[in-house]
Structure formats: structure tokens, C-alpha cells
N, C-alpha and C positions, 0 to 999 in steps of 0.2 A: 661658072660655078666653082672653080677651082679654088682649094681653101678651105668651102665650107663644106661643114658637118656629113656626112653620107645622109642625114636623112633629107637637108635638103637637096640635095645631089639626085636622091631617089626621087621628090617632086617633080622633076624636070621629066623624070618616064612619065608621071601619073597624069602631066599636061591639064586638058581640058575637063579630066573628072572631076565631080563634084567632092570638094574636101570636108564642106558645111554644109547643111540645108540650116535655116535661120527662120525667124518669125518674118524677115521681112526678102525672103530668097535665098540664093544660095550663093555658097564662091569655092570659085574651082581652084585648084593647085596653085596655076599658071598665075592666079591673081594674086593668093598666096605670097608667092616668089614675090611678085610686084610690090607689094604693099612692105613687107618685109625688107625689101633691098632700099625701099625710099626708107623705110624706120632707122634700119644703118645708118643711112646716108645724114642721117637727120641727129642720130647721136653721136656720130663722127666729127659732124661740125670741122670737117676739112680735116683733122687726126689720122693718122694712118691705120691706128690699130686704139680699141679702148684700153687694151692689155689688161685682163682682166678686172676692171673697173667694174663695180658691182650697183650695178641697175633694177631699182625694186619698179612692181608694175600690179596695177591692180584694177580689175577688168573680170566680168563673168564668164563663162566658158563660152567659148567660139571661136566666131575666124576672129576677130579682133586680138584675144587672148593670146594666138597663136602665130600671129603674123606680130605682136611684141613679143612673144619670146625669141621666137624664128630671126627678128630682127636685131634684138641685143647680140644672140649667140654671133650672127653674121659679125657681126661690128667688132668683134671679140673679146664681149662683156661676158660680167654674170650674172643671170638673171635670177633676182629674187622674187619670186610671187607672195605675195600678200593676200591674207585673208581681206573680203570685202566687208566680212561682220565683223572683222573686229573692234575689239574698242580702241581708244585711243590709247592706251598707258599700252597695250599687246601692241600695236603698230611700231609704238616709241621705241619698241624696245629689238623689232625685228631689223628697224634700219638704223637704230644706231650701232648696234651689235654688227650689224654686218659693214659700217661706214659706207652707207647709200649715199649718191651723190648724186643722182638721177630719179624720178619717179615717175612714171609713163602712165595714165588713166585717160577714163573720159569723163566729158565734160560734164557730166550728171554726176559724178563723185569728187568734181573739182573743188567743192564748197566743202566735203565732208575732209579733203586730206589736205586742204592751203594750209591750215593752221600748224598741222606736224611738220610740212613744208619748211613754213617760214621759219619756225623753232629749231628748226638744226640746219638751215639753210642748203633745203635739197632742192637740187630746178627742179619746176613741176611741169608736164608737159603732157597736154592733151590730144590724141590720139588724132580725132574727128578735128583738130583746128589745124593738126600741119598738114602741107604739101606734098601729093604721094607720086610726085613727077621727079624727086630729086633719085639722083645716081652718081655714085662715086664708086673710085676702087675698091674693094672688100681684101681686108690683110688674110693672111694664109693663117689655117687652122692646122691643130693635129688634135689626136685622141688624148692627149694629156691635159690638156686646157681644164681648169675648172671651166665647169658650163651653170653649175646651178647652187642655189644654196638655200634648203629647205628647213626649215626650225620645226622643234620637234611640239607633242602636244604640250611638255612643260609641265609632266603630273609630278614629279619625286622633285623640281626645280628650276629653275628659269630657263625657258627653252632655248637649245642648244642649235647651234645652224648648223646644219650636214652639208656636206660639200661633198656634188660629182663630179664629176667630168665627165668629159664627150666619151668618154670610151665605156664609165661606168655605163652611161646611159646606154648607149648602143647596146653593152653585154644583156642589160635589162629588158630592153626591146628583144633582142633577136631570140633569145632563149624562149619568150611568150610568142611571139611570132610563129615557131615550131612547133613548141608542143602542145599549143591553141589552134596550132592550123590555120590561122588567120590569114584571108584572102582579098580581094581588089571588090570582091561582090560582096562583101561584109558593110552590113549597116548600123548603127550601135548610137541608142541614147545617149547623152552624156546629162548628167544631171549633179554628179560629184564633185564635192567642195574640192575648187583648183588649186590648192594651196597643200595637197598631200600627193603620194604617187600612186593611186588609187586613181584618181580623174587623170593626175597628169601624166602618168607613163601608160599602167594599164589598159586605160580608155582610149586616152588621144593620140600620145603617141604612137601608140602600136597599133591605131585605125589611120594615122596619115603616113605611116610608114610603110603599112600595106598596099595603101592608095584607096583605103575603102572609105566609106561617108561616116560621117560624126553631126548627128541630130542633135543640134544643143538646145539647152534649156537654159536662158540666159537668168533664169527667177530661180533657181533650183526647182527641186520635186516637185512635179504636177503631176497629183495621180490622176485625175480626171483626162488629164490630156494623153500621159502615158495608156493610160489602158486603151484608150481609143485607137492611137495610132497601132498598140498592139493589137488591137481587132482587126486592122486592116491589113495585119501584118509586114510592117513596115521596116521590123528590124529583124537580123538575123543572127547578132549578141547581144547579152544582155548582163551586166555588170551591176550588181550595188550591194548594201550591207543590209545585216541580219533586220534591223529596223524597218528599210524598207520592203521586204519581203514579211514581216508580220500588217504593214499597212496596208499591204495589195491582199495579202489573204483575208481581212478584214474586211477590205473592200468588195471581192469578191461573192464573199460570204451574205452581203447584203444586196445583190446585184439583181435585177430580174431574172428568170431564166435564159432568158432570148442573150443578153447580153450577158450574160455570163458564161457562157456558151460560144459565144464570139471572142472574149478574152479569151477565156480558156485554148483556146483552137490555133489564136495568134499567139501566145506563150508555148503552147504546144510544138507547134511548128518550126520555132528558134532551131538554130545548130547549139546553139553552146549558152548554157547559163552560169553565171559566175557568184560566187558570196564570196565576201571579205571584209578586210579591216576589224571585225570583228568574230567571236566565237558565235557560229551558228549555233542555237538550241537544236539536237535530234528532230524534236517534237516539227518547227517548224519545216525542217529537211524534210518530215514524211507528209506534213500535210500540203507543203508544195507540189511532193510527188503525186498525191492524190487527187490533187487537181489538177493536173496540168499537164503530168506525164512526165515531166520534164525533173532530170537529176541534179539537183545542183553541184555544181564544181566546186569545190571548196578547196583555199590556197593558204599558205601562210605568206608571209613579206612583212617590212617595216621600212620605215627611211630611209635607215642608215642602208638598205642589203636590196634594196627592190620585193623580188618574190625569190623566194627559196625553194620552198615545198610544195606541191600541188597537186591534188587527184590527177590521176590521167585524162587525158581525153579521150582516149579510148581502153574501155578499163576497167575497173569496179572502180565506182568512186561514193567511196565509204563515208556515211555519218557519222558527223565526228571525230573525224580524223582529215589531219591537212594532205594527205597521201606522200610523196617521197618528192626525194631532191631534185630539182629541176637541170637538165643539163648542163655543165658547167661551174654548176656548185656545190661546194663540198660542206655535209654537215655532219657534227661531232654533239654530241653531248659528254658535258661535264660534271662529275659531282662538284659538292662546295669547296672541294679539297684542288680543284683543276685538274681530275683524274678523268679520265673518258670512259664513260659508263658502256659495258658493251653487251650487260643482259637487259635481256628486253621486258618492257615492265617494268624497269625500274629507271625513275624519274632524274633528270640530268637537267643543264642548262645549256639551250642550243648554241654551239660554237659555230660561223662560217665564215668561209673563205672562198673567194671566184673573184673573175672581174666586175662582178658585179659592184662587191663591195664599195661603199664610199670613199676618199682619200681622206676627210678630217674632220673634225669638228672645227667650224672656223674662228683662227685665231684663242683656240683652246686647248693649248697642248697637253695639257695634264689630264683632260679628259679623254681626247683622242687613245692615251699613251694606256689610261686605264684600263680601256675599252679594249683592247689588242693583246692578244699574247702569241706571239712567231704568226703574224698576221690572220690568226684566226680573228674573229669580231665575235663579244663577246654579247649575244642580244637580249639578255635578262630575264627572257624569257622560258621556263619550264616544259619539257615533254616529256613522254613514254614512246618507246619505239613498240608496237604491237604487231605480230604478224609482216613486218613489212612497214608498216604505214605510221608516219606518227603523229602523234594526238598531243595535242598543246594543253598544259592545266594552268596556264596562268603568267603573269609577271611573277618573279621570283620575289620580289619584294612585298607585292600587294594582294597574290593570289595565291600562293602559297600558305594553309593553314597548317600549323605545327601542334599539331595535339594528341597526346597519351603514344610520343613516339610514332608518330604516322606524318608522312607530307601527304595533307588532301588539297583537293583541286578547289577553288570556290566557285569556278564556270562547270566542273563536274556537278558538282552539289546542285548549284543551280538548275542545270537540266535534269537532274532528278525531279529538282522538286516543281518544275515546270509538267512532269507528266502528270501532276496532278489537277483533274478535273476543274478545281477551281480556282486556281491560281493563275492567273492573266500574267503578270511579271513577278521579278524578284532581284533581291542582290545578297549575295554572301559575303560576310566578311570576319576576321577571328579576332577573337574578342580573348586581350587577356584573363586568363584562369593559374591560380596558384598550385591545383592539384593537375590540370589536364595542358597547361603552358597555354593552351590556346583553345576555347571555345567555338565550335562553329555555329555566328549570331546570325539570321536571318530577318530580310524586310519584305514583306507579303504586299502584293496588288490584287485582292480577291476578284475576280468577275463579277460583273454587275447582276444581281438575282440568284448569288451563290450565297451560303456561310461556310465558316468552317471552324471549325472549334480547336485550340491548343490541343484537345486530347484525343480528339479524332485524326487531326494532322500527325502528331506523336505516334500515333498506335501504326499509321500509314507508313510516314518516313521509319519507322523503324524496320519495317520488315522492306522496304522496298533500297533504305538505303543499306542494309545486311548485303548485300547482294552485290553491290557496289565496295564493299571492304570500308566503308564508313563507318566511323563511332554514332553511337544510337546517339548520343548528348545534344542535343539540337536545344538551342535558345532564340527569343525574339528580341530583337533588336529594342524594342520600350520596355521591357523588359529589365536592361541592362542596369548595371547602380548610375545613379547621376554624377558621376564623378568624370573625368576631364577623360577616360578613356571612354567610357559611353558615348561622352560627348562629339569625339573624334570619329568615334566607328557610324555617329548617327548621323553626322553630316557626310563621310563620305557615301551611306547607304544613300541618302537624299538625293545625292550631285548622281549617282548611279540610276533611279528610280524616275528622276526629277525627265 
């Protein structure tokens, strides 16, 4: 093993444990190694080293997934993961951008990616038709190596490839590794789209680097299956976004006694429950707790930076707030002026810097350069440092509303207006105004068998959003004039709601 990565180095302890349970079995470490070293052996094509040769692969979550990645990194490629849903114009765009020359799937997706294939002339090569007997030398690694190149979601512009390397990853693993306490007897659904760091560091990584099992779900989210295996208590973390956790309380909510009662017990019983990727609603934080016992851990992180911030794991771990820096990382908040805001309560743009951070945006140097100032990174995104702990209000560009001289948050507002009774979802967004600069417009999903009237919601949101330091000015989104702002604010409430 000399060469490769520490985590597969770490493998060789983990041996005979199981790495995967699957629909059709399991596979242990040991096999892992195996299948991975023929994957080299196979992209190597007699080569001593890929040197950094950028290798996209696209495969559901599992041992397959991971024994290509496992297997580029060995060969010492970089491995691009690809969305399986994407369309074809998103695919075009992630391997020409990164100049793929390689593409590793199976055979059941052979038909959907020959055609982008043949169009920029990338070998295609399926998993389940090579030979897992071949072995060759494997070239020497270090932690500087790009190892991966992830494209962002692409909301402000065509998405950008983030580039780590072996070292960033490692920083990103071991840091959760610690302050997650994550163990060899850890068991953990994976059901997250592999194409963010969310499935692929949080999840898998940090469960094969422990040596503990990764339950996959090669279809994505089954909650009918999820809940059962959690009846039977089968896992001992538990990882996904705000969405998923208003589906399972949904679920729940409809559930017999008997069986509800058995979820509950198996969700209960977990060590550690996680929310991410997205702003949890308070609302659904408490009625998780009310069911289930169970606190959610709430983190920040993004692409380019792994995880940043995190509730403790042992600790208060506050609604609401993403709790503090994780070890090894340093965070600043900036005003718009690039001054570091250092009263609390007042709203900054999170600066960080650690190893975690990424090395570049690839082959994009003007954005890389934008991005950085004396290597802080600079993540666009908005908080309040409160008490200790800080509370994220938004992307600075899209969630940030500017009205009558105030930055409001548009995922605060939203949780406001989530505690009301009959509002099922929503989306904020600011709406230009000539006297207030910006408008806070809303888009309502009432509950089914609910009404609610403009001037009942007004009379409500005004004394509840008082409270909150919000302007009472609240508008609906149909509402708005039909003119090309309207128009903008109604399709992005839509793509939010939708």
C-alpha cells in the first residue's frame, strides 16, 4: 500500500469488516482494496502514474461507487463524480470543463452516457465488463495531489469545478471523525446524492475511514425502507437534509400506533443525528425532538471548505444556529467593506481558512483569485455570531433583503412564518421597492383544510415578526406588478417551492 492515500492505507486495519451492506450483500474492506487495485490497474493501461489525469465516473452510491473512486485516486487520477440525474447539456458541461478523458459507469447507464461519450471523445468503460484479477505497480502519492474535482450547484453561473486534494480531504475527514466521535461500530444509511460532500465526505468517507458500515441505497430515499430498518434499529448515525426530515415526520405523523412507536424507538436509540446542506426550519428541529427524543446536530459546510461549523456533540446544540468552528478551522466574518465584524449580532460574510480549504477552482484563475484574500476563502455566505454560536441568514447575494436600512435574513423570515399554523412551506425573497429599496415578498403552501386570509396573516406576521426586529411590510408574491422584476422574483419563488 505504500503511496496510497491514508484512507486506503487505513482499509488494510479495517480487513474483513463489512464496508457495504447492498441489496444484493455485502463487501468487506479487503474486497474493497481488491476491486480498486484491479480499477488502477485497468486505468493505468500499463502507465506508471495517471498524473493527475481527470477521470469522471458515474455510479449510485455503494461499494461500486467507492471502489471507482478508491481506484482512480490509487492510479493517481482525479476523480470527477457526476450526477446520475443529470441532463445531458449539465454532464457536457462537467467533463468538458474539467477535460475528461476517462468515464467509468455501469452497464445500465451505458446507453444514457455513450452519446456524450462519443461527442468529445471520452473512453467509456464499464465497471461490471472488466476483469477484477488484473495488478500492477501503483505510483507514489502525497497529500498535495489533486484528488477530486466537484462542480458547484451553478445558481449565480455556470458551475465551477472545486479542486481538493488528498490532504484537503483527509483535514475534512479527520476534523468530523473527532468531533462526531465516529467509530468501527457506526452504522449509517447513505442515501445522498454522490455528487456533493454531503454523501461523499460526510457519509462515506468518514464511515470507511472509521471502518464502520455504509448501508446504501442504490435508488436514493426510500422512506418506507428507511423507517423499517430504523425500527429495527439498524443504524447508529443518521445524516440527511431539512427535506428529508419534514418527509419522515409526515410519515410518521400518518403511521399506526404500533409502528410508530417502533420508528420512533429506532430513531430514538441513534447516537448522533445530523441536518445539512440546507437551513433547518426551528419548527421542524422541535417537532423532531418531540418525537423522537432525538437533537438534531446542525452543521454548516459548502464545497469549496468541507464543514466549518458545527453544534457540539456533546453540548447544547442550539436551533438555529450552526454552532462554532470546528477544529482546525478558522472563521472571520467580514463586512462588505472586508473589515471583520467582531460585535455580535451584527451580520458579516463568513471568511475561512484551515486545511481544509480547497486549492482552486479548476482551470479558473480569476475566480479562484476573487474568492481569496491572504488565503481566507471568501464563502458568500451571511451570519450573526450570537452567544457563542453562529446563525447563518442566507447567501449574500440572494438571501440577504435590504430594506428601510436593515439586512434581513429571508430563511429567518421564513421560519417565522413557518410557525404559523397553516402554512406547510414558503419562500422569501425581496422584491424591489423605490421607498423601502427592497420588499420582503412571500410565496405561501397553505395546509390542506386550512385558510388563511391576507389580513389575518398581516395582523399575525406583524406582531410576531416585531419580535424578530422585521419591518411589518410583508407582500405576496402575485401580488407583485407584472413587470420583468415580478417576473424574476416569481420564477425564482417557484424553482424554491417547486
Amino acid at each position: 500500500m505504500s503511496g496510497s492515500p491514508l484512507l486506503m492505507q487505513r482499509a488494510l486495519d479495517h480487513g474483513t469488516r463489512v464496508a457495504f451492506t447492498e441489496a444484493n450483500g455485502h463487501v468487506t474492506y479487503a474486497q474493497l482494496l481488491e476491486r480498486s487495485e484491479a480499477i488502477a490497474a485497468t486505468l493505468l493501461s500499463g502507465a506508471s502514474d495517471l498524473d493527475e489525469q481527470r477521470i469522471a465516473f458515474a455510479t449510485p452510491a455503494g461499494s461500486d461507487y467507492a471502489a471507482i473512486q478508491w481506484g482512480i485516486w490509487r492510479a493517481g487520477g482525479i476523480a470527477v463524480p457526476l450526477n446520475i440525474h443529470a441532463t445531458t447539456g449539465e454532464l457536457q458541461h462537467c467533463t468538458s470543463a474539467a477535460g475528461v478523458t476517462i468515464l467509468v459507469t455501469l452497464s445500465e447507464l451505458r446507453e444514457q452516457l455513450a452519446p456524450l461519450c462519443e461527442a468529445q471523445g471520452i473512453n467509456l468503460i464499464c465497471l461490471d465488463q472488466l476483469s477484477l484479477e488484473q495488478r500492477c505497480t501503483l505510483p507514489e502519492l502525497d497529500l498535495s495531489r489533486r484528488a477530486m474535482i466537484i462542480f458547484t450547484s451553478g445558481t449565480t453561473s455556470k458551475p465551477k469545478g472545486v479542486v481538493t486534494t488528498h490532504g484537503n480531504i483527509q483535514a475534512q475527514v479527520t476534523t468530523l471523525i473527532d468531533s462526531w466521535q465516529w467509530r468501527r461500530e457506526d452504522v449509517i444509511p447513505l442515501f445522498l446524492p454522490m455528487h456533493h460532500v454531503h454523501g461523499i465526505i460526510n457519509v462515506m468517507t468518514c464511515a470507511l475511514w472509521a471502518g464502520a458500515t455504509v448501508d446504501a441505497y442504490d435508488d436514493g430515499f426510500d422512506l418506507p425502507r428507511v423507517c423499517q430498518r430504523v425500527s429495527e434499529h439498524a443504524y447508529t448515525v443518521f445524516m440527511a437534509v431539512p427535506t428529508i426530515y419534514v418527509k419522515l415526520i409526515q410519515a410518521l405523523e400518518q403511521m399506526d400506533p404500533a409502528e410508530k412507536a417502533a420508528t420512533c424507538a429506532g430513531f430514538a436509540a441513534m447516537r448522533l443525528m445530523v441536518s445539512g446542506s440546507a437551513a433547518l426550519p426551528v419548527t421542524i428541529h422541535q417537532q423532531w425532538h418531540q418525537l423522537t427524543g432525538q437533537v438534531l446536530l446542525e452543521r454548516y459546510g459548502m464545497t469549496e471548505i468541507g464543514m466549518a461549523l458545527s453544534n457540539p456533540y456533546d453540548g447544547e446544540r442550539r436551533p438555529g444556529c450552526v454552532g462554532m468552528p470546528l477544529p482546525g478551522v478558522a472563521v472571520e466574518l467580514h463586512d462588505e467593506e472586508g473589515q471583520v465584524v467582531t460585535a455580535e449580532g451584527e451580520p458579516g460574510q463568513i471568511w475561512v481558512q484551515g486545511r481544509n480549504v480547497f486549492l482552486e477552482y479548476w482551470q479558473n484563475p480569476k475566480a479562484t483569485e476573487e474568492s481569496f484574500t491572504r488565503q481566507w476563502f471568501h464563502t458568500g455566505d451571511v451570519a450573526v455570531l450570537e452567544d457563542g454560536y453562529y446563525r447563518i441568514m442566507g447567501r449574500q447575494s440572494v438571501d440577504i433583503i435590504k430594506s428601510g436600512g436593515y439586512k434581513l435574513s429571508a430563511l429567518e423570515i421564513e421560519n417565522v412564518l413557518l410557525d404559523h399554523p397553516a402554512i406547510a412551506e414558503c419562500a422569501v425573497v425581496g422584491a424591489e421597492d423605490p421607498t423601502w429599496g427592497e420588499l420582503v415578498a412571500a410565496a405561501l403552501v397553505i395546509r390542506h383544510g386550512h385558510t388563511l386570509t391576507r389580513e389575518a396573516l398581516a395582523d399575525w406576521a406583524s406582531e410576531k415578526m416585531s419580535a424578530y426586529k422585521i419591518p411589518r411590510k410583508l407582500v405576496f408574491v402575485e401580488d407583485l406588478p407584472r413587470n420583468a422584476m415580478g417576473k424574476v422574483i416569481k420564477a425564482e419563488v417557484a424553482a424554491l417551492v417547486s
